[in-house]
Structure formats: structure tokens, C-alpha cells
N, C-alpha and C positions, 0 to 999 in steps of 0.2 A: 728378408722376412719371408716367411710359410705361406703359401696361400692359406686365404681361409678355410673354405672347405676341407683342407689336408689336416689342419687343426685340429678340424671340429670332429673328425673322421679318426683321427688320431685316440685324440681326448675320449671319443667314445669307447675305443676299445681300452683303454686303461678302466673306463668307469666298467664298464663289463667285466674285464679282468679280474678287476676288486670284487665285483657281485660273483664271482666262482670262486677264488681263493675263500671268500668268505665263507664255505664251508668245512672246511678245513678245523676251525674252534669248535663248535659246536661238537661236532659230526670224531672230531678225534677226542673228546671228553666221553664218547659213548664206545668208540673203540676201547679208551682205556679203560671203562668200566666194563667192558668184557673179555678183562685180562691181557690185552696186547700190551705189550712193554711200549715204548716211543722210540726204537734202535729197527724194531718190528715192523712198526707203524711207517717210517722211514724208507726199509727196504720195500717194503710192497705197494707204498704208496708210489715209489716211483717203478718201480717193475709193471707194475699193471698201467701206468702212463704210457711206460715204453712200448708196451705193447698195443696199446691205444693206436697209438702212432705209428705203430708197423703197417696196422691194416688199414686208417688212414691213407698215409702215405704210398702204399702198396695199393691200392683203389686208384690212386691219380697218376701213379707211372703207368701203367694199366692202359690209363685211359690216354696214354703217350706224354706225359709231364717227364722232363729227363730230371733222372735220380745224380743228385748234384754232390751227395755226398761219396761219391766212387770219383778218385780221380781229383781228391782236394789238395791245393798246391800246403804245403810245410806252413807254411804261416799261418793259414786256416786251419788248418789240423790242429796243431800247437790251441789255437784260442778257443776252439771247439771242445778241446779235451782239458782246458784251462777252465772253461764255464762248466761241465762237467763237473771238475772236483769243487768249482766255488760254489755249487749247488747242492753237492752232497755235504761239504761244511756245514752249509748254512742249516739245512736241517740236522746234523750231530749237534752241533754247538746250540741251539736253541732248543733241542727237546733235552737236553744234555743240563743246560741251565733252568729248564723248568723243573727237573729234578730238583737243585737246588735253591732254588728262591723261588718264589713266590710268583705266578703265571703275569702278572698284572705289572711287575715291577721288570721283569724279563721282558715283556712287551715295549713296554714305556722306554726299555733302553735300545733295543731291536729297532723300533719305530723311529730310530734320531736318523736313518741313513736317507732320506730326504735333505737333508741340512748340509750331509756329509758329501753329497751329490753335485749342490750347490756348489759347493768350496771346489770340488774337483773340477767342475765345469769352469769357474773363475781360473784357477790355477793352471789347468792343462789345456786350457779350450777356450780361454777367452772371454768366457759367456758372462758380462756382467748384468746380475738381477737390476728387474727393474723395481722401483718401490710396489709396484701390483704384486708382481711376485712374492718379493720376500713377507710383504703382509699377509699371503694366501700362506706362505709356509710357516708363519707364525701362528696363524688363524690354525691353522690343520691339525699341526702338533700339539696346539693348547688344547683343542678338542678331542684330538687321539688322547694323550694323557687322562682329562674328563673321565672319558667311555671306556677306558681302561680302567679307570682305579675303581668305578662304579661297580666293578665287576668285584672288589676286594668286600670279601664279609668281614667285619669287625671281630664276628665271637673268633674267626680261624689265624687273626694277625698278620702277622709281616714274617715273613723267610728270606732271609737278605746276608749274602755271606760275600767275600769276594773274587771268589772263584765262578760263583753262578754271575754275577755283576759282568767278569770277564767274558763270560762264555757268550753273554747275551749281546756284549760289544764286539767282540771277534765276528758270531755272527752278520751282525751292523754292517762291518767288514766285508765281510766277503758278497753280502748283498750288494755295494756299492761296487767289489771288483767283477760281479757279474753283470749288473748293467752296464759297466764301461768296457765291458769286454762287449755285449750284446751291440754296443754302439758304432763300435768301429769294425769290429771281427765279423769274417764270415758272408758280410752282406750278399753277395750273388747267390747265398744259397738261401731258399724261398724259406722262412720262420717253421713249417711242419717238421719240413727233413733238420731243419736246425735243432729243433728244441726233440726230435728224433734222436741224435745224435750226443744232444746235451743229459736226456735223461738216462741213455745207455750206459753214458760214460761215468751219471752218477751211481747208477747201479754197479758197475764194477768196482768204482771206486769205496763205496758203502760197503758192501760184501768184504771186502780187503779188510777194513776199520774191523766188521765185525769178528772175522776170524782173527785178527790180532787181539785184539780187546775182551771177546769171549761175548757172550747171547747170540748164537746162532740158533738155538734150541726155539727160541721164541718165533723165529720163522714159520713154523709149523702151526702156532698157536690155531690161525683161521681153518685149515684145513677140516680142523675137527669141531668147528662154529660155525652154520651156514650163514646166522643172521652177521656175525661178524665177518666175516665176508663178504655177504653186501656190502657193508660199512667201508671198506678198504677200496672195494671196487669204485663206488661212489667219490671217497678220497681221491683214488689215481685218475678214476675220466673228469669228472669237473673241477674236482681241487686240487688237479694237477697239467693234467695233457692240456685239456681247453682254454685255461689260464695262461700256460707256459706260452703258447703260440701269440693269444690274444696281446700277453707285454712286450714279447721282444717284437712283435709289429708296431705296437705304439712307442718302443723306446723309436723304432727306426723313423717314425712319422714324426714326433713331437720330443724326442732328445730325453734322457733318465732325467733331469729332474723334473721337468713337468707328469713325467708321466709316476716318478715318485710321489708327488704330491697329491694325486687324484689316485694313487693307490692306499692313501691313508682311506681312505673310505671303505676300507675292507672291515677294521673293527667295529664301523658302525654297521653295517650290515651284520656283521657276525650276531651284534647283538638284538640286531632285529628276528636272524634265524632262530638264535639260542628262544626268544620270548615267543617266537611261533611254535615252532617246532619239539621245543623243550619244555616249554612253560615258566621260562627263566623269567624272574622280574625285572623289568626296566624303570632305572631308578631316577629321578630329576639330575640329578647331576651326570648321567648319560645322554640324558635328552640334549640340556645344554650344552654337553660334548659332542654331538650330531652334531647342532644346527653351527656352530664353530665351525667343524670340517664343511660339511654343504658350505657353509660362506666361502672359504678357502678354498673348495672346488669350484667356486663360479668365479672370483674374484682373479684364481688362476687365468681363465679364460680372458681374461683382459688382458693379459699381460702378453704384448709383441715377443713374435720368433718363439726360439725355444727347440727348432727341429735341426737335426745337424743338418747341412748341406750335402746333396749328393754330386759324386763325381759323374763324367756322362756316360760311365760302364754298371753305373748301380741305380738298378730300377729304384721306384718307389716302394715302401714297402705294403705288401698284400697277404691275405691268409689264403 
């Protein structure tokens, strides 16, 4: 078992996490209503992370921190350039499927890799749930689902084909094969230069998609829009760099499925941004869907262990 405070320290940055990712909905509804495609949206959100993270990272070797990623033994490399591509999937395949179905129902199936987390950790890792737990992951997804469909307007319908279905579950995928990478892969090197290295490699790897596939063109879009610009920038520093670092420190503290479960709490904040920021209505059956996940985030917190065990060459994790 975790000490506590490591838990509690853990948990924090996943609930932190979720409040930065949570920009990301709103905040890319206003990118795409000023023209950015979502292939766009994708490369520059993580380009301008990557750079984030340069100067970052670049500040704290500086200040004599050794730059970890020069000198990584093959099997690190391998898993670093693995989380990489499962990062740049998971954004094709999800904005890929919002194209096609319906944002709400693309979520709702996105959203099941908590569950998916679970069963991995059971099957590769021993970790069986305890009744707390799996109650918080019931609790979580019944209110993620909620707070999602509350977002569906009746006069616009349903877009549900089984391509976008696919795309929105592949995604699912490779969310689950990035935190299990995040969990075991890598550890010596400190989560900045990690997720440094995670977002570079997604940017290579996105650019490649793009010039096979074609919208390159779309890259330029912001160039010649200041305020969309903003908007991209704001994407890449908080709803992407600051995030990135904040989860794979909590996956290393509190193990992917805990820290998947207290990241279900990103589409309730989304929708709290959306109704500040936007003027979006929040509807009773979002509210309902809140207070589900909030139970499910505390009720997690009950639930013993949960953090992988470290060997005695792999610090704790820190940001």
C-alpha cells in the first residue's frame, strides 16, 4: 500500500490535470469556428506544447538539472517514441471521429478507457479492484455519459455511423496504450524532458499523417488570424504542456487507473468553462452528471493502493 500523502499528492495532480485538459472543448469549438480544421488544431496544439517544453526544460538544465533524454538506453527510446505515436493517434482518431458522429456520442465512447485500464491492470498487473473502486468507476462513467449527452441539442440529432464509432474506440485504445506505456516506460527520466520528448515525437509523427493524407494547407490557417492564435497557443500551454507533465506524474504516483478515473472530471469542468466563458447553458441532467463523477472522485479516494511500486533505481515521481 501508498503512503498516504503520496495518494493524496498523486490524486491532486490528476484532479489538476483534468482542470487544464478541460480547456481543450470549449476553447477548440472557438478555434473551429475561426476556420481551423481539427488535423490544424492537432499539429499546432502540439507544436506549440513542444516548445513550451523546450524553454521549460531548457530553464532547468541551465540551472544544472541533467538533460536525461541524451544518452537513452533502446528500450527507453523504443517507449518514448511508442507514447509519441499513441499520442498523436489519439488526437487523429478523435477529431477524425468528431467529424463523423456526433461530439457527444464520440466522447461517451472515448471516455470508456478508464474501465479499459481497469481490466489491463487486472490482467497484466495483478491489480484486483476493490468494491470502492469499481463503484467510483461506475459512479464516474455514469456521470461522464450524463454531462455529455446534456451537451446533445435535440433540434441537431444524432450522427452515428460506424467508422466514427471506430475511430472514437481506437482512440480509447491508444489512450489506454499510453498510460501503460507512461507507467512502466521511461521512469528515470523526470515527466518535463518525458512528455518533451512525447510531444516532439508526436509532432513528427502528425506531419507525416498529414502529408500522406493531404491538409497541410490548413497549417498556415493561424498565421493570418491573431486572435486564433491566441486560441492555439492557450491549447498548447495549458491544454496540452501543463497537462501532459501534471498526468504522467500522477500515473507514476497513483497507477493509470486511478488517475483515469479522476481524470473523468475534465468534461465536467469543460462544462463549467463552456457556461462561463461561452455563455453555454448547463442543463439539469449535467448537473446530475457532475455530482456522479464528484462522488466517484471522492469515493476513489477510499479505495487502498492503486500506485505501482517502485524499484530502488526509480525515484518518486515529481514535476
Amino acid at each position: 500500500m501508498q503512503p498516504r500523502s503520496r495518494v493524496l499528492a498523486g490524486s491532486a495532480l490528476a484532479v489538476l490535470a483534468a482542470t487544464t485538459f478541460a480547456v481543450n472543448g470549449p476553447f477548440s469549438v472557438v478555434a473551429y469556428d475561426l476556420g481551423l480544421t481539427p488535423f490544424g488544431l492537432a499539429v499546432w496544439r502540439s507544436t506549440i506544447a513542444t516548445a513550451t517544453l523546450v524553454v521549460f526544460v531548457g530553464i532547468l538544465v541551465a540551472r544544472g538539472r541533467p538533460f536525461q533524454l541524451i544518452g537513452l538506453d533502446r528500450r527507453s527510446a523504443i517507449l518514448l517514441l511508442l507514447a509519441g505515436l499513441s499520442a498523436a493517434a489519439i488526437n487523429l482518431t478523435v477529431f477524425a471521429a468528431f467529424e463523423r458522429i456526433t461530439v457527444a456520442v464520440a466522447l461517451i465512447t472515448f471516455y470508456t478507457y478508464p474501465a479499459m485500464l481497469a481490466v489491463v491492470g487486472l490482467v497484466f498487473h495483478g491489480e484486483h479492484p476493490t468494491r470502492a473502486r469499481l463503484a467510483a468507476l461506475a459512479l464516474s462513467l455514469a456521470g461522464m455519459a450524463l454531462v455529455v449527452l446534456g451537451q446533445i441539442q435535440p433540434s441537431e440529432g444524432l450522427r452515428v455511423d460506424a467508422l466514427g464509432l471506430l475511430l472514437a474506440f481506437v482512440a480509447a485504445l491508444f489512450q489506454v496504450a499510453y498510460f501503460s506505456i507512461g507507467r512502466v516506460g521511461f521512469r528515470h527520466v523526470p515527466p518535463d524532458q518525458a512528455q518533451l520528448g512525447v510531444f516532439a515525437s508526436s509532432v513528427v509523427f502528425s506531419l507525416a499523417f498529414g502529408i500522406v493524407a493531404g491538409g497541410m494547407a490548413a497549417l498556415a490557417i493561424p498565421l493570418g488570424e491573431p486572435k486564433l492564435l491566441g486560441v492555439v497557443a492557450l491549447l498548447g500551454i495549458v491544454g496540452a504542456a501543463i497537462p501532459g507533465i501534471l498526468v504522467l506524474s500522477a500515473i507514476r504516483s497513483i497507477g493509470p487507473t486511478r488517475t483515469g478515473i479522476l481524470l473523468l472530471l475534465e468534461p465536467v469542468i469543460a462544462v463549467v468553462l463552456a457556461a462561463v466563458l461561452l455563455g453555454q447553458e448547463v442543463v439539469p441532467l449535467q448537473l446530475v452528471g457532475g455530482a456522479l463523477v464528484l462522488a466517484g472522485s471522492v469515493l476513489v479516494q477510499l479505495s487502498p493502493g492503486g500506485a505501482p511500486m517502485l524499484t530502488a533505481d526509480e525515484p518518486p515521481a515529481t514535476i
